[in-house]
Structure formats: structure tokens, C-alpha cells
C-alpha positions in Angstrom: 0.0 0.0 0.0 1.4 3.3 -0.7 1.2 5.6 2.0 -0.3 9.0 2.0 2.4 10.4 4.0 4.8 13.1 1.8 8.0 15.0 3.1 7.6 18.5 3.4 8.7 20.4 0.4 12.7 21.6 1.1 13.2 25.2 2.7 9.7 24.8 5.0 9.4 23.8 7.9 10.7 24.2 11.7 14.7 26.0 11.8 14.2 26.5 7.8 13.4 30.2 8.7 15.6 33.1 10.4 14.1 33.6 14.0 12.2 36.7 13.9 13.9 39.7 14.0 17.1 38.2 13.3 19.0 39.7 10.1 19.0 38.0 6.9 22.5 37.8 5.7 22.9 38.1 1.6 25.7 36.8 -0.4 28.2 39.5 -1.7 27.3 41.3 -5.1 30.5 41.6 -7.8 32.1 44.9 -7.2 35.2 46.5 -8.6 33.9 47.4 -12.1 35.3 50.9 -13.1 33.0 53.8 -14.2 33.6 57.2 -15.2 33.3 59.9 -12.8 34.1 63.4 -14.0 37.1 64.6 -11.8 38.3 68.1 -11.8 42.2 69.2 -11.7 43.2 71.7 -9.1 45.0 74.8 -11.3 46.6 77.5 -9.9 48.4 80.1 -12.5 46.1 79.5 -15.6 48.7 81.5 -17.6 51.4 79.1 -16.9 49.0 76.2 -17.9 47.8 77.5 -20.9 50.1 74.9 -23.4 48.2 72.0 -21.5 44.7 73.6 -21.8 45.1 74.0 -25.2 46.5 70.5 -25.8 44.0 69.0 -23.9 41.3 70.9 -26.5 42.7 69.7 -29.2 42.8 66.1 -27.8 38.7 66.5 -27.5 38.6 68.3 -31.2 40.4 65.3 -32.5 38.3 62.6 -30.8 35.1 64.4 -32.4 37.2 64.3 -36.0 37.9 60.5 -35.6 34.7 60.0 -34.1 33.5 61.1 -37.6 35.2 58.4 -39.4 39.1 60.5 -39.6 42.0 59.0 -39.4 44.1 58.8 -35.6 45.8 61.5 -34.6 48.4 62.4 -32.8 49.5 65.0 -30.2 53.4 65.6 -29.1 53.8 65.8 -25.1 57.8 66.1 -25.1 57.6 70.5 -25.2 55.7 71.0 -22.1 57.1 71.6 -18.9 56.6 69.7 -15.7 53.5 71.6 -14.4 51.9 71.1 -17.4 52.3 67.6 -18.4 50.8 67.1 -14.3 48.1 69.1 -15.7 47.3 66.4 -18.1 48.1 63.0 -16.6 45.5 64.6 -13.9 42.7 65.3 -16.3 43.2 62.2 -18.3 43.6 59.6 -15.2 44.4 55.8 -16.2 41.5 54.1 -18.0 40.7 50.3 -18.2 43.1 49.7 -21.4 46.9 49.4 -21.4 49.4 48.2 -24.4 53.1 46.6 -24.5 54.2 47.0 -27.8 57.6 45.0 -29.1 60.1 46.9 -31.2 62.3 49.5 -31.7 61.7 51.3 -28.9 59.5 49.7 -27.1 56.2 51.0 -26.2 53.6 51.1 -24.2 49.7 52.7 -24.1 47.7 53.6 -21.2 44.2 54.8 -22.4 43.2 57.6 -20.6 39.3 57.9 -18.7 38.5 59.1 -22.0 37.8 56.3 -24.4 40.1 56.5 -27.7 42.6 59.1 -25.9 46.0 57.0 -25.6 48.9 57.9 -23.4 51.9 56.1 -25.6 55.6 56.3 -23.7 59.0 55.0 -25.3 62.7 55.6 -25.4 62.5 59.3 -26.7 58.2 58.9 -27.3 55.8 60.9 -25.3 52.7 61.8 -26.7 48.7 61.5 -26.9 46.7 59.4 -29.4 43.5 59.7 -30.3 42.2 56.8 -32.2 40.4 53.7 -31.5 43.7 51.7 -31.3 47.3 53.4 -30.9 48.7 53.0 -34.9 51.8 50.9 -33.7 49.6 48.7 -32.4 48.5 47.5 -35.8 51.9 47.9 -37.2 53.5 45.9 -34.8 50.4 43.3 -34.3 52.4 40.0 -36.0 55.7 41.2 -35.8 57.0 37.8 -34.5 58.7 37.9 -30.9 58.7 33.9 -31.6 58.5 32.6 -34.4 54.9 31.0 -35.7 56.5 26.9 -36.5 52.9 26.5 -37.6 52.5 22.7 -39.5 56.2 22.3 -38.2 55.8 22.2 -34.9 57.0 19.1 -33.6 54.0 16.9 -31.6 53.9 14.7 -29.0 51.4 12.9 -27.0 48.0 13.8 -26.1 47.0 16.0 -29.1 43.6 15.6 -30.4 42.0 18.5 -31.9 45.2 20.9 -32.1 46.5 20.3 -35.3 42.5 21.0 -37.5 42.2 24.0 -35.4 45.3 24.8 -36.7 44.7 24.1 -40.1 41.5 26.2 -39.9 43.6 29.3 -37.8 45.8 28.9 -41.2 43.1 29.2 -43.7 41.1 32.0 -42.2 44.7 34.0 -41.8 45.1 33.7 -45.6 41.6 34.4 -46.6 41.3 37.5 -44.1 40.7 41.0 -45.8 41.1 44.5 -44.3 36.9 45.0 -42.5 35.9 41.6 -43.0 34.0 40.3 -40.0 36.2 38.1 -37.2 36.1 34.3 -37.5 36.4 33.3 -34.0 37.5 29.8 -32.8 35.9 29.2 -29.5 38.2 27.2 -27.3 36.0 27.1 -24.4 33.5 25.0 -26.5 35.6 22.9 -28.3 37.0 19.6 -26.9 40.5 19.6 -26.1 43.7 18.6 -23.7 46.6 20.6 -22.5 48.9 19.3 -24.6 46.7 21.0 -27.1 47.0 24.2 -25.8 50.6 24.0 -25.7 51.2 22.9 -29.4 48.8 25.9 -30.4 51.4 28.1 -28.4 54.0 27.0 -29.7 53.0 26.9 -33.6 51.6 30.1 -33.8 54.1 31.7 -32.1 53.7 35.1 -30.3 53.9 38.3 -31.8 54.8 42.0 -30.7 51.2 43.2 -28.8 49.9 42.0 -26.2 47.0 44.3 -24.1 45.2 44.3 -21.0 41.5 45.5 -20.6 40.3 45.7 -16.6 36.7 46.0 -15.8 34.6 43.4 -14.1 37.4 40.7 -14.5 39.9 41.2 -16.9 40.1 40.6 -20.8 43.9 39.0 -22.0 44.9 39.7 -25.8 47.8 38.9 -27.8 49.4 38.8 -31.2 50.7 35.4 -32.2 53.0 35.9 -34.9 50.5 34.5 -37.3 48.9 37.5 -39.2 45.6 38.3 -38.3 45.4 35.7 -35.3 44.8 36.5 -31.6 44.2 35.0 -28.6 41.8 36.3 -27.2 40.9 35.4 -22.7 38.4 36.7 -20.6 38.9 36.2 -16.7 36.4 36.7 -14.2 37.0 38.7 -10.9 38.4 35.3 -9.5 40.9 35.3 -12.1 39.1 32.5 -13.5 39.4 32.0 -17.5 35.7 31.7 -18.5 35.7 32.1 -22.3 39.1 31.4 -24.3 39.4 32.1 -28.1 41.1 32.4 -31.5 40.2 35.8 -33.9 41.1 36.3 -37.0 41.0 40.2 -37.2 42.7 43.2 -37.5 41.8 43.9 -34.5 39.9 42.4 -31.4 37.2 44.5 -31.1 37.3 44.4 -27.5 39.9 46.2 -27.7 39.0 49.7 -29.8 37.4 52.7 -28.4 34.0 52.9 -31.1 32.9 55.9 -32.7 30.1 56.1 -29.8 33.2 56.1 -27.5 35.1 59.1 -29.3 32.4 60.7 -29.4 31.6 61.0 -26.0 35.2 61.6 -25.2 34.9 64.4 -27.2 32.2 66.3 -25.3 33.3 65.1 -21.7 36.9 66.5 -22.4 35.4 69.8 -23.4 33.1 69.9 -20.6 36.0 69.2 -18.0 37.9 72.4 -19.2 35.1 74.4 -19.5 34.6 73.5 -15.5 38.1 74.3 -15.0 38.7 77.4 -16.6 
């Protein structure tokens, strides 16, 4: 006979409930994600400060120029003084973006709080960038740090899928043209071992970019030497890799400031100095 006796339903019952009055305790929401607040320099002698006002205008001029479909341009930081080049790294702040870039000299990008407006610093190189992407960026994308061995990278044990993503990272590299759409090669949903991962390393080789965009987690790109290839990571605030790929591209597109994004840099720029003036 079956009995007409049933367990209560989970989550009811005595000691299932907070006593009353007591505090109900909630698990932590994600926190750390960066977002633009407007933040206004402290200047003193306005005269003396004048060569960084009007650079900074011209930085906002050209993001609305690029914005409008222009080519990058660039601004030269080496002829102001001390005071004034404080004036700037104050009003620009460190955005979410930075760059290493291989070569000769080496460089690096920090995109300002303004989306598209680059901070790029070398051996004898000090100067702003407005653009989506700082141009040596592109130049330098493939130029290889170590070499791609691509088919001729020697395999051992445990490869399984490796050497047709490979084949396919190959084809998509020759076939790519300048504004064609990415061909991504999703890792993350594709069956493979480590050994995999290793062989992909090592026969594509790594080229002279590699970037860092921080937000809520972090997103991990870089060149392999390969033209047109990235690898492409996102990390959540754990650190934890939750989506790794492969895309053929100029560009990631993660990684460019859009026209939306000049844009707005544009009129936030000019509405800081007004504030400040």
C-alpha cells in the first residue's frame, strides 16, 4: 500500500526560517567594475597652464574628427614643462586599457578615462593618441617575438584537436581582408587537452602586442605571430578563465574605443575644461 504520508517540500518547515527579528544575511554582489566619474584638476596660474589647456582641446577636437570616421591623430607631449604635463596625466587619469608593444623602442599605451585618448611612452616617445587603437599597435600586431613553427611544430602525445584548429587558424589568416567580420575559434567549446594548448602556443608563435583590458574581470589579448590571429581570454573577478578564443581580425574588437566612445570623449573633455577654466 502506498502511504499518503509526503516529506515537506525543502526550505519549509521548523529551523528552515531566520528567528524573527534576526538579520538576513545576503551573499556579496560583484564589485570592482570601473566607471567614469568626472574629476576636476586643481590649477593654480592659468597662464602658466595655458600649453596643456590647449592640448587637452585639441585632444577632445580630435576625438570628435575621428569619431566622424578620420583617421588617428596624434599630439606631441615632449615640449611641455613639468606643471603642465601634471596638468594632463590629472585630467586624463588611467583608464581600463593598457598596451606593450615590441620593437624598436619599445612601447607602451595607457588609455586615458577618455575612451580612444592613448597615453603612448618610449625611449624618446611621449605623446597622446586619439584613435580607436594606438597606430603601432596594428603595425607591430604580428611582428613575431617567436616565431609561428605553424605545421612544423614538432608533436607529442596527447594531441587531439590541435592540429585542424590549426589548419583552420591557417586558412582564415590567408583568406582574411582588411573589414571583414572576425572568424572566432571558441576554445572554451571545443574539446581539447593541454597538450593542445601548448602545441597551439607554440605553432603560432607570439607576436609583438599584447594588451590588458580591466573591468569586471579582466580581458587578455595577444598577437601570435601568425597575421591576423589572436588569442583572445576573458577572466572573471576570480581570475578564473571563462571564455578562451582564437580571432582572425585586424583587430579584437574588445579592444577599440567605437565611434560612440570618441564621441563622448569628445564632449566630456570639453566639458571638464570648461569646468576648470
Amino acid at each position: 500500500m502506498v502511504s499518503n504520508f509526503h516529506l515537506p517540500p525543502s526550505g519549509f518547515g521548523p529551523g528552515s526560517q531566520p528567528d524573527e527579528g534576526e538579520a538576513l544575511e545576503y551573499m556579496a554582489l560583484p564589485s570592482g567594475m570601473r566607471t567614469y566619474s568626472a574629476h576636476l584638476p586643481d590649477v593654480g596660474d592659468m597662464a602658466a597652464l595655458a600649453p596643456a589647456m590647449a592640448l587637452l582641446a585639441e585632444a577632445g577636437r580630435a576625438a570628435a574628427r575621428v569619431a566622424a570616421g578620420a583617421a588617428g591623430e596624434s599630439l606631441d607631449l615632449s615640449g611641455l614643462d613639468a606643471a603642465n604635463l601634471a596638468l594632463v596625466a590629472e585630467t586624463l587619469q588611467q583608464g581600463e586599457v593598457s598596451l606593450k608593444m615590441r620593437g624598436r623602442p619599445a612601447l607602451a599605451a595607457q588609455e586615458s578615462v577618455f575612451a580612444g585618448v592613448w597615453v603612448v611612452t618610449g625611449a624618446g616617445v611621449n605623446r597622446l593618441e586619439v584613435a580607436p587603437i594606438p597606430g603601432a599597435a596594428l603595425e607591430r600586431a604580428h611582428l613575431a617575438e617567436r616565431p609561428a613553427l605553424l605545421t612544423g611544430a614538432p608533436r607529442g602525445p596527447g594531441l587531439a584537436t590541435a592540429p585542424a584548429l590549426l589548419a583552420e587558424l591557417i586558412e582564415r589568416s590567408g583568406l582574411y581582408r582588411p573589414g571583414a567580420m572576425a572568424h572566432v575559434v571558441n576554445l572554451t567549446l571545443l574539446p581539447h587537452t593541454p597538450e593542445d594548448l601548448d602545441w597551439l602556443e607554440l605553432a603560432l608563435g607570439r607576436g609583438g602586442v599584447t594588451l590588458l583590458s580591466r573591468g569586471y574581470g579582466n580581458c587578455r589579448i595577444t598577437a601570435t605571430a601568425l597575421a591576423h590571429v589572436w588569442r583572445v581570454q576573458f577572466f572573471n573577478s576570480m581570475d578564473t578563465l571563462i571564455l578562451d578564443t582564437f580571432e582572425v581580425t585586424a583587430m579584437p574588437e574588445v579592444a577599440l574605443a567605437a565611434a560612440e566612445d570618441l564621441a563622448d570623449s569628445a564632449e566630456r573633455l570639453a566639458e571638464v575644461l570648461e569646468a576648470i577654466r
